[in-house]
VMD Tcl script that draws the C-alpha trace (Angstrom):
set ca {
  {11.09 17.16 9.97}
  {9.20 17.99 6.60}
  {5.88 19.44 8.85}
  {6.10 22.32 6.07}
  {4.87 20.35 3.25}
  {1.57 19.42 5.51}
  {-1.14 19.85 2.71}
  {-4.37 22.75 3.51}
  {-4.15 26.68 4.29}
  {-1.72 27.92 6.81}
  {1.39 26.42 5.57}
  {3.92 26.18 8.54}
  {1.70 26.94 11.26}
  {-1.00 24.46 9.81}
  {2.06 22.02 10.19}
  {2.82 22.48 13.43}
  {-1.09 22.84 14.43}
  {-1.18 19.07 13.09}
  {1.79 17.42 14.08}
  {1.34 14.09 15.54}
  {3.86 12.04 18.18}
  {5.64 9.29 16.71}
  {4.40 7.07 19.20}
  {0.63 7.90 18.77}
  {1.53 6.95 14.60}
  {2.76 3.67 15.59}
  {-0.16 3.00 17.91}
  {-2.56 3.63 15.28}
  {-0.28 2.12 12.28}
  {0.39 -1.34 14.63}
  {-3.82 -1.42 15.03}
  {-4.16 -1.49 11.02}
  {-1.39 -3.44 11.01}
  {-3.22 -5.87 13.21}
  {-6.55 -5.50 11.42}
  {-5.92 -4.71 7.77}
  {-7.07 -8.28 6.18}
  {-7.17 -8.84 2.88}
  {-4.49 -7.25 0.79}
  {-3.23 -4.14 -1.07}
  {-6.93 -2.86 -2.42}
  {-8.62 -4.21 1.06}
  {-5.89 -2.11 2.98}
  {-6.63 0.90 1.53}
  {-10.32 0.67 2.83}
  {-9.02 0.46 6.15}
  {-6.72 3.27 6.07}
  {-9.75 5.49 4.92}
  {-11.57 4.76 7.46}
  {-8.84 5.34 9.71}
  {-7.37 8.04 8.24}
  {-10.26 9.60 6.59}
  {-13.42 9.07 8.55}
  {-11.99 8.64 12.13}
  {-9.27 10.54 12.76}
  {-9.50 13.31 9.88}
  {-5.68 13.59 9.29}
  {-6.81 13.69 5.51}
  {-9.87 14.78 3.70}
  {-10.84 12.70 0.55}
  {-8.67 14.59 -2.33}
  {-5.66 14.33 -0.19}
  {-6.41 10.93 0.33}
  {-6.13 10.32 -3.18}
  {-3.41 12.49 -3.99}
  {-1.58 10.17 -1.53}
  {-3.22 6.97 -3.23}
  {-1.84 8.33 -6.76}
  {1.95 9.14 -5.84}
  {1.95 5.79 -4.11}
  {0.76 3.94 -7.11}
  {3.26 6.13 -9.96}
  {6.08 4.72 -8.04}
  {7.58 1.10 -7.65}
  {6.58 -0.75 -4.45}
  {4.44 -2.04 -1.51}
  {1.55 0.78 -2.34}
  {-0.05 0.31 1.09}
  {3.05 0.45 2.84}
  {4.02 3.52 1.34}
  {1.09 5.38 1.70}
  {1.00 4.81 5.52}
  {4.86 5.88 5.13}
  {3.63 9.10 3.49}
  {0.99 9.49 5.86}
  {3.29 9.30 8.90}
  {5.74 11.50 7.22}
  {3.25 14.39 6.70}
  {1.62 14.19 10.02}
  {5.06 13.43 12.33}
  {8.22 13.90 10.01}
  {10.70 11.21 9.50}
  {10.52 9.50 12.95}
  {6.77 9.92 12.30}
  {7.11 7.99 9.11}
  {9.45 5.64 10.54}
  {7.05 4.88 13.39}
  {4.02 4.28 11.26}
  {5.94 2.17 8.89}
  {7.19 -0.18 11.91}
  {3.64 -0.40 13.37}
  {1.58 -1.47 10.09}
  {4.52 -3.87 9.30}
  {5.69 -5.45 12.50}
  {2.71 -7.95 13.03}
  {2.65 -9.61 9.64}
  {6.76 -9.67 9.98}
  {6.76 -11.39 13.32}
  {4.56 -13.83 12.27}
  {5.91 -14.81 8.65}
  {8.94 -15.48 10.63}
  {7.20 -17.50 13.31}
  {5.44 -19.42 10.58}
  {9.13 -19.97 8.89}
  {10.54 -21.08 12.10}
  {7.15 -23.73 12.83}
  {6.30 -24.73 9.35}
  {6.75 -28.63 9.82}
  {3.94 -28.59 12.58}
  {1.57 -26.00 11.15}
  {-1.89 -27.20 9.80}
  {-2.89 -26.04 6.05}
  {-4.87 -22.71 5.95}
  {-6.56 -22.91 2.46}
  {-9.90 -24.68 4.28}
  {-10.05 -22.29 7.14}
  {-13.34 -20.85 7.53}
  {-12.08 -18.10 9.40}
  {-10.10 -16.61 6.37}
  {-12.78 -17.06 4.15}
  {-14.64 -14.84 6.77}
  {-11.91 -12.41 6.28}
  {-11.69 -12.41 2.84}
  {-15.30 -11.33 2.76}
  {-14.55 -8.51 4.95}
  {-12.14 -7.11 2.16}
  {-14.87 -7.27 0.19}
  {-17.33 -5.26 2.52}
  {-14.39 -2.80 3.21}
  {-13.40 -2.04 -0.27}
  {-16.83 -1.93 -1.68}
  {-17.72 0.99 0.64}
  {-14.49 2.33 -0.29}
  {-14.70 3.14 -3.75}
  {-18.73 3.91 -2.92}
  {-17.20 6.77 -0.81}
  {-14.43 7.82 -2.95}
  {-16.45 7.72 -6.36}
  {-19.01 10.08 -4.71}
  {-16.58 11.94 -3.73}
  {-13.69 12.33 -6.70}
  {-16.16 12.15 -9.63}
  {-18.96 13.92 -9.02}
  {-19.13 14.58 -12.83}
  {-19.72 12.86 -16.06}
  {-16.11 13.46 -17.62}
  {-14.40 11.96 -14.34}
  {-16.97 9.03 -14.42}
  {-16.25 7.92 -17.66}
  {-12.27 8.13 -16.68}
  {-12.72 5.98 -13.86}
  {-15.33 3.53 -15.79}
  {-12.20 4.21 -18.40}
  {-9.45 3.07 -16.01}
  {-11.36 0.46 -14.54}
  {-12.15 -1.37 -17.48}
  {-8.57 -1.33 -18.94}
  {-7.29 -2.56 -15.61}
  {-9.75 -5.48 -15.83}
  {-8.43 -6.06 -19.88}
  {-5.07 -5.87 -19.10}
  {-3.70 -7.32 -15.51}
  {-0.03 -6.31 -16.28}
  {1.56 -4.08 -13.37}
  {2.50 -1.71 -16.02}
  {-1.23 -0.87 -16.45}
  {-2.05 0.57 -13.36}
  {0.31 3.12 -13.77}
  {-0.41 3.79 -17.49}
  {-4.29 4.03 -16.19}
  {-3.35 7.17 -13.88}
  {-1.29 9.08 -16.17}
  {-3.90 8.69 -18.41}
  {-6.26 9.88 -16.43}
  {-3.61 12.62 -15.60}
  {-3.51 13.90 -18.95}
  {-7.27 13.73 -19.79}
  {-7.97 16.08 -16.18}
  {-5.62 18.24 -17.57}
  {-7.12 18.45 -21.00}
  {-10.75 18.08 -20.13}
  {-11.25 19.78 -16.43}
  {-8.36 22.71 -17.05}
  {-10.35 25.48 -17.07}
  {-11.12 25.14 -13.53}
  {-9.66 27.55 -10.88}
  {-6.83 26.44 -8.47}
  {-7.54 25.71 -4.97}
  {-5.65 28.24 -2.83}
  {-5.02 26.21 -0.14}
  {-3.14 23.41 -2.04}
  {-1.00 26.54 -4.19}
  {0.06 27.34 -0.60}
  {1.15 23.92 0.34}
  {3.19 23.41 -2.67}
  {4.92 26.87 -2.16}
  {5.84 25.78 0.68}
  {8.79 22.83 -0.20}
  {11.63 24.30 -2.04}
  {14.12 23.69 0.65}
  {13.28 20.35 1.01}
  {14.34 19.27 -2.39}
  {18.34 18.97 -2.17}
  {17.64 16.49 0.90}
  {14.92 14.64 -1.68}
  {17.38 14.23 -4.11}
  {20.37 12.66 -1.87}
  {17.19 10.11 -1.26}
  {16.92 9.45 -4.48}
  {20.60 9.35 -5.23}
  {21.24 6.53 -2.27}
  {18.29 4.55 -4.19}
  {19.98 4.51 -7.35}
  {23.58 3.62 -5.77}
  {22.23 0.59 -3.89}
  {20.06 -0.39 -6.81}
  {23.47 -0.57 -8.98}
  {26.02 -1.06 -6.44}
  {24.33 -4.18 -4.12}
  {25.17 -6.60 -7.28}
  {29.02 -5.14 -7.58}
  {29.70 -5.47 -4.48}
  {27.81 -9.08 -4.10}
  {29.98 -10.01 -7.14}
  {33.03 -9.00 -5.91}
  {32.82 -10.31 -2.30}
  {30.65 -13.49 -2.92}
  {28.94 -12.84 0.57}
  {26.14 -14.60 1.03}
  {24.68 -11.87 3.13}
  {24.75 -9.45 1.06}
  {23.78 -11.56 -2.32}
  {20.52 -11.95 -0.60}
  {20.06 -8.21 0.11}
  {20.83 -7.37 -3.16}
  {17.70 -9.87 -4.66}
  {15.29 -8.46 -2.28}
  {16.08 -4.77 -2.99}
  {16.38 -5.28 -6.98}
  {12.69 -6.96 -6.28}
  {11.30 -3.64 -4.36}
  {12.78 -1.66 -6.82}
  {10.76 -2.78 -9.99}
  {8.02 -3.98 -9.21}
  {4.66 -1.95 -9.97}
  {1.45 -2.46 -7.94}
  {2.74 -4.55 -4.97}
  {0.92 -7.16 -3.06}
  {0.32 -10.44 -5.31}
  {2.62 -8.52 -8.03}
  {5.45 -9.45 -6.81}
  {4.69 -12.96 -6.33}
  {6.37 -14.01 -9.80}
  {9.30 -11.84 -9.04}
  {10.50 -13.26 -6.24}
  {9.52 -16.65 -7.03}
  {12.48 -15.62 -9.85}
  {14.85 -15.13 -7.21}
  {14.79 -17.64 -4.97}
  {12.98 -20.68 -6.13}
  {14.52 -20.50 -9.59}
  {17.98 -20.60 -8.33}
  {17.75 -23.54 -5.61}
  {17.47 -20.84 -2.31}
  {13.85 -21.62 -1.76}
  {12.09 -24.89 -2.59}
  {8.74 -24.73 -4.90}
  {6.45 -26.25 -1.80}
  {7.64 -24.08 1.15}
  {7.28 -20.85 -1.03}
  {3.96 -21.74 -2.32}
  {3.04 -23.25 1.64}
  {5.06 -19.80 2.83}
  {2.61 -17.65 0.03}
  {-0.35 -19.50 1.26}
  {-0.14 -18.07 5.06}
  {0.67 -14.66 3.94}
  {-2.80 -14.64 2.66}
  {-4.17 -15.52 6.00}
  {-2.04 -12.59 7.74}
  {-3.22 -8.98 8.50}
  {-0.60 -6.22 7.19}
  {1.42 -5.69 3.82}
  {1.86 -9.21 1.70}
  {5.60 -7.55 1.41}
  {6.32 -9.38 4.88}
  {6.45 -12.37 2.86}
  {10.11 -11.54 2.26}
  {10.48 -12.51 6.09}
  {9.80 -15.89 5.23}
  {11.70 -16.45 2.28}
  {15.07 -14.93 3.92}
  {14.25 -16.95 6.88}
  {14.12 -20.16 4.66}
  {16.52 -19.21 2.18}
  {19.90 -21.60 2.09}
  {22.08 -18.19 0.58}
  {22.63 -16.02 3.51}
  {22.36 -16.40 7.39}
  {18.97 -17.82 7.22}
  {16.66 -17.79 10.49}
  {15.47 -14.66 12.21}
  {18.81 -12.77 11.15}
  {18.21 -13.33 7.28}
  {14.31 -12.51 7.29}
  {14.96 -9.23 8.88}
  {17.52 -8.66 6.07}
  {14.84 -9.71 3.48}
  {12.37 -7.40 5.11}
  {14.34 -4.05 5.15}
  {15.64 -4.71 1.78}
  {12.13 -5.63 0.04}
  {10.42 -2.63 1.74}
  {13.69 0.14 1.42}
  {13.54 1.30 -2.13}
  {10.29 2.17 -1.98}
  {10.10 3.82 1.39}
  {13.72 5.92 -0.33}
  {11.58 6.79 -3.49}
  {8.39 8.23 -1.10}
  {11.48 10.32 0.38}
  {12.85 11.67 -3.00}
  {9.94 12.25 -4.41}
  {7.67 13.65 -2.09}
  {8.90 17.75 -2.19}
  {8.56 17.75 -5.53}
  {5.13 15.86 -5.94}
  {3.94 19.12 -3.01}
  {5.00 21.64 -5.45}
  {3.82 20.30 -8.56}
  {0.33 20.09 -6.96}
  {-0.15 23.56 -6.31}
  {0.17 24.68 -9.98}
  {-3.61 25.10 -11.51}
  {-3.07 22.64 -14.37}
  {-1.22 20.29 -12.05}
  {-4.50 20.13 -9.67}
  {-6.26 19.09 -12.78}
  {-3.85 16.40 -13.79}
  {-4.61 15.51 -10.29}
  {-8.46 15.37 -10.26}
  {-7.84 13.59 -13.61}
  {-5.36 11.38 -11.88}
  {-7.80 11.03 -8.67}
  {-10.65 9.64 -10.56}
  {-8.36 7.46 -12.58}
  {-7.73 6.11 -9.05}
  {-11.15 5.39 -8.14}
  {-11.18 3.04 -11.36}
  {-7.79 1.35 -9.98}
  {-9.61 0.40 -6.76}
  {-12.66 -0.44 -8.82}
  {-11.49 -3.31 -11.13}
  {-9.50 -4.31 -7.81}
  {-12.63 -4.91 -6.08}
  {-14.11 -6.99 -8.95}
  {-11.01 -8.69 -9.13}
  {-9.24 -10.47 -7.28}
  {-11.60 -9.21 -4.06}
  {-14.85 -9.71 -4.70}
  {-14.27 -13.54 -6.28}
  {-12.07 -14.46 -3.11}
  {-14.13 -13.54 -0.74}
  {-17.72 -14.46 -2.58}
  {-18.22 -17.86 -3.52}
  {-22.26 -18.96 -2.70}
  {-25.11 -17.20 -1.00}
  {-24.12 -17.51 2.60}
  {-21.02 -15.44 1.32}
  {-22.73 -12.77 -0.36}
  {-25.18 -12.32 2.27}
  {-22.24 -12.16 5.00}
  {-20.77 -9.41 2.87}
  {-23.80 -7.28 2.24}
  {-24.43 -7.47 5.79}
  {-20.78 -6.31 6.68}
  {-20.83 -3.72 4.24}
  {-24.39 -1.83 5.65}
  {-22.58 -2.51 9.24}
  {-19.12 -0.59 7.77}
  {-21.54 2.31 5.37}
  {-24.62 2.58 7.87}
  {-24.23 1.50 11.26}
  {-20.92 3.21 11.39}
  {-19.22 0.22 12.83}
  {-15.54 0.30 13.58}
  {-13.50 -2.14 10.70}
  {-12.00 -3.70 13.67}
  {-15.39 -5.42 14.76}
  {-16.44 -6.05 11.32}
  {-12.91 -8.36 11.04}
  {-13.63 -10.00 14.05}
  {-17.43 -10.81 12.76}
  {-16.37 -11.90 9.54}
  {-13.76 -14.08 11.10}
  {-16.38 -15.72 14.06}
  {-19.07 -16.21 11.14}
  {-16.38 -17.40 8.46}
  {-15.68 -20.03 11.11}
  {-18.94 -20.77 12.56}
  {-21.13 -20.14 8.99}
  {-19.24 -20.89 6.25}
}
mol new
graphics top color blue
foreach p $ca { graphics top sphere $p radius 0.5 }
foreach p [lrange $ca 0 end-1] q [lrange $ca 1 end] { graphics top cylinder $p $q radius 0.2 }
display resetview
C-alpha cells in the first residue's frame, strides 16, 4: 500500500489518519459511475464535487495536480484520475476498487446494448439525453468557475489559462492538450519561481523513494506488453489474443481520452472487417447516452467483434486491455510525480501547469459541452437554472442529473 505518498503535512501518519476501505471507494466510485453524464470534461465536475466539496479527500491544488499527471500521460483521463484518487486514499486494492466502481455500470451496459442491439430503439432524439447533456454543461461550467477562482487568482496565471484555452480551441489535436500544460509548466516556472515552497507538499514528496523500484517494474510490464502483445499475436495467430493486442496498442497512445479515441479504434476494427461501419457508429451513439468513462465502449466492440471469442467473454477482454496501460502508467509514474512536486521550482511548474489546466477544462466546456447540450432557449434556461442549483443551492449532482433528465424528457 503506497499510504506514504498521501499528499499534506504529517507524511506517514497523515496516511494512515486518511486511509479509506476499499469497499467505501467502490461505493462512492460505482455512485459517479452511475451519475457521471456527459463525458471526460463533464466527469471531472462530478468528481470535484465529490471529491472536493463533499467528501474533502482533496483540496483544490491537489485536485489539479491529479488533473495534470492524468492529462501528461496516455489514456482514459477520468478513469485514471479516480484510479489515482483511490490509490492515494486506499492503496492498490483502494485503486482497484474505485476503478471497478466508476467503470462497471457503463461496462455492463455497453455489453447489454451489444447483446440487444437488433431490438433497441435509436437514442439520438431522446429528450432525456439532451437533458443530460445540459447537465454537463451546468456541472462543468461551475467547475472551471470554482477552479479558476481558485488556481489563478493572479494576472500571469489568467493569461496562461486564457493562453491554454485558446490554443486548445485553435488546435483540436490530442497532442495539444498536453503541449498546453507543459507550457504552462514552463511559464510557472519562469514567471511565478520566486515564490516559496509549500512545506507540506516538500514533505509529501520526501516521502516516496522506496516506492520507485516497484514504479518502475510498472512501467517495465507496460512497455513489454506494448511490444510483445503483437509478437506473440503474430506468432500464434490467436484470435484472442490479436484482439487484446488492438485494444491495448489503442490505450497506449492515445492522448486526451473520451471522443479521442473514437478514430483510433474505428482504425482497428472497422477498417479491417471485425466491426461493421453501422453497429460501431449505432454502438458510439449509446455510449453517449451512458453514465461512466466513454472507454467502456471497448465492451461493445469486443463483444461484436468477429476476431476473437466475441460475446460477454471478448468485451471483458476489450475492456481490461483498453483501460490497462493507462491504469500501469498511473502506477509507474506516480512516486516519481510525489517527489518531483515537493522541489520549490517543481511547485511552480505545477501552479504553472495547474492554471494551464483550468484553460484545458475551459475550451472543453465551450467545446464540445456547451454546443451539445445548448441548442435554443428552453436549453439555456434549463442549464442556467441547473448551474445556480449545483453553485448556490448546494444541490447534490445526483439530483441535478435526474432533473435534467425528467425536464430533457418532459421540456425539451
Amino acid at each position: 500500500m503506497d499510504l506514504d505518498a498521501i499528499a499534506g503535512p504529517g507524511g506517514a501518519a497523515a496516511a494512515r489518519d486518511t486511509r479509506t476501505s476499499p469497499a467505501r471507494l467502490f461505493l462512492v466510485a460505482l455512485r459517479l459511475g452511475l451519475t457521471s453524464f456527459g463525458g471526460p470534461a463533464a466527469h471531472l465536475g462530478y468528481f470535484r464535487r465529490e471529491y472536493v466539496e463533499r467528501r474533502r479527500w482533496l483540496d483544490e491544488a491537489g485536485f489539479a495536480d491529479l488533473l495534470a499527471l492524468c492529462q501528461f500521460l496516455p489514456g482514459p483521463g477520468s478513469s485514471q484520475f479516480g484510479f489515482a484518487v483511490g490509490y492515494q486514499r486506499g492503496g492498490l486494492d483502494g485503486a482497484c476498487a474505485a476503478w471497478l466502481g466508476f467503470t462497471l455500470p457503463s461496462a455492463v451496459l455497453m455489453l447489454l446494448f451489444a447483446a440487444g442491439i437488433g431490438w433497441m430503439p435509436d437514442l439520438a432524439a431522446a429528450g432525456w439525453l439532451h437533458g443530460l447533456k445540459v447537465a454537463a454543461v451546468a456541472v462543468v461550467a461551475q467547475a472551471v468557475w470554482q477552479m479558476g477562482r481558485t488556481l489563478c487568482p493572479d494576472w500571469p496565471r489568467r493569461i496562461i489559462a486564457l493562453g491554454a484555452g485558446a490554443a486548445l480551441l485553435t488546435w483540436a489535436a490530442g497532442w495539444v492538450q498536453l503541449a498546453v500544460i507543459a507550457g504552462g509548466a514552463a511559464l510557472g516556472w519562469a514567471a511565478l519561481g520566486n515564490r516559496n515552497a509549500d512545506p507540506a507538499v516538500r514533505c509529501a514528496g520526501a516521502a516516496v523513494p522506496g516506492r520507485r523500484r516497484r514504479a518502475l517494474g510498472w512501467l517495465v510490464l507496460f512497455a513489454g506488453l506494448l511490444l510483445g502483445l503483437p509478437l506473440v499475436a503474430s506468432a500464434t495467430g490467436w484470435g484472442w489474443v490479436e484482439l487484446v493486442d488492438r485494444f491495448y496498442r489503442v490505450g497506449s497512445l492515445v492522448f486526451g481520452g473520451g471522443h479521442v479515441v473514437l478514430p483510433l479504434l474505428e482504425a482497428e476494427v472497422v477498417a479491417p472487417g471485425w466491426v461493421a461501419h453501422d453497429t460501431f457508429l449505432a454502438g458510439y451513439g449509446a455510449a453517449q447516452a451512458l453514465p461512466g468513462p466513454l472507454f467502456a465502449f471497448a465492451g461493445y466492440l469486443g463483444s461484436s467483434s468477429r476476431v476473437g471469442p466475441g460475446g460477454v467473454g471478448g468485451g471483458l477482454l476489450a475492456l481490461g486491455a483498453i483501460f490497462l496501460p493507462g491504469l500501469l502508467l498511473v502506477l509507474g509514474v506516480w512516486p516519481f510525480w510525489q517527489r518531483l512536486r515537493g522541489a520549490a521550482a517543481a511547485q511552480a511548474a505545477l501552479r504553472g501547469a495547474n492554471a494551464a489546466v483550468v484553460g484545458v477544462l475551459a475550451a472543453a466546456f465551450w467545446r464540445p459541452v456547451l454546443p451539445a447540450g445548448v441548442t435554443d432557449a428552453r436549453s439555456l434556461a434549463l442549464a442556467v437554472g441547473l448551474f445556480a442549483a449545483l453553485q448556490w443551492a448546494k444541490a447534490p449532482a445526483w439530483a441535478v442529473v435526474l432533473v435534467a433528465a425528467v425536464c430533457g424528457q418532459l421540456w425539451l
